[in-house]
Every structure is written in structure tokens, then in C-alpha cells.
N, C-alpha and C positions, 0 to 999 in steps of 0.2 A: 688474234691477239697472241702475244709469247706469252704463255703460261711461265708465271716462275714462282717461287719458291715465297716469296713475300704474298703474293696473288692467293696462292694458292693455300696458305694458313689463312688469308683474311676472308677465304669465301665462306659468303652465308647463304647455300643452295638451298633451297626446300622443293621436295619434292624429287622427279627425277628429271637431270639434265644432263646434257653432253655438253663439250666444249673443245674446240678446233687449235689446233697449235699452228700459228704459222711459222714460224724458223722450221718445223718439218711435217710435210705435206702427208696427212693421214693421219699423226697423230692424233689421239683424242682421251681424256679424261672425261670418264663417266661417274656420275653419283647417282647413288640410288635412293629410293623414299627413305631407309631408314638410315640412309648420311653418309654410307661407306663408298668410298674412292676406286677409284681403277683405272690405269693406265692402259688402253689398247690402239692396234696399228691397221689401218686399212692398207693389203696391201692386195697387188695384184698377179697371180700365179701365171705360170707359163702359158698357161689355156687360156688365159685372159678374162677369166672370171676373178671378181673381185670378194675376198676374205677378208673378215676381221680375226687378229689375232692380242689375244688377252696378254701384257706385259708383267700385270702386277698388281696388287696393293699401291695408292697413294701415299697409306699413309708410312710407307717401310722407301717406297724408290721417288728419290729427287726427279724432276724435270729435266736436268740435264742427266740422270741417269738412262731415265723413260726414252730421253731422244738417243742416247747411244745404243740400248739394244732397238727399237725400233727401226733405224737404219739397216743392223745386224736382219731384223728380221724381215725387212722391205730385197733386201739385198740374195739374201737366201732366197726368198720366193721367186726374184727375177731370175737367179739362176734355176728352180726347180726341185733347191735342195729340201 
């Protein structure tokens, strides 16, 4: 599903769950038991081992913010930096 911004004020999680972005591949927003948001990146390093990298707060960074540093940070890891 595209996560966005409408989506994403009307969810009612309970408990902890994760949720898959598809406009970009890795994306994820995670909640936790006690309701707080997070934006992080699966991404995969030179070595070919695969990382989660934490973006942020839900509830401070847009969807379409989430997906431009996630890029940023997908893009960095393929080169190594």
C-alpha cells in the first residue's frame, strides 16, 4: 500500500505493527505498543548484508519526506558511504 498522509493520521494500530510502502521498496513505518510511529529503511550494504536504518519520528516527517531521505539513505548504502 502507498502510505500517505490521510492513511496515516486515520490509523487505528493497537499494539505493535509494521507496514510496507510500495512507491519505495523498503520503506516501513513501525508502531509501537504504546502508539508511537517511526519511519525506517531496509536497505542493503556493499557486503550484501541487509540493514534497517531508523529515519525518524512519524509523527514530525511526512510520507513523502520518509520516502526522500530513504532513497538518500538506500543510495548511500549501495555506494558504501
Amino acid at each position: 500500500m502507498q502510505i500517505t498522509r490521510e492513511w496515516l493520521e486515520g490509523l487505528k494500530a493497537t499494539g505493535r505493527a509494521e507496514f510496507a510502502d510500495d512507491e519505495l521498496p523498503g520503506l516501513r513505518l513501525r508502531v509501537s505498543e504504546t502508539g508511537a510511529r517511526s519511519w525506517s529503511v531496509l536497505v542493503t550494504l556493499t557486503s550484501g548484508r541487509r540493514k534497517r536504518l531508523t529515519i525518524g519520528s512519524a509523527h514530525t516527517i511526512s510520507p513523502r519526506q520518509a520516502r526522500e531521505k530513504g532513497r538518500l539513505l538506500a543510495a548511500q548504502a549501495r555506494l558504501g558511504t
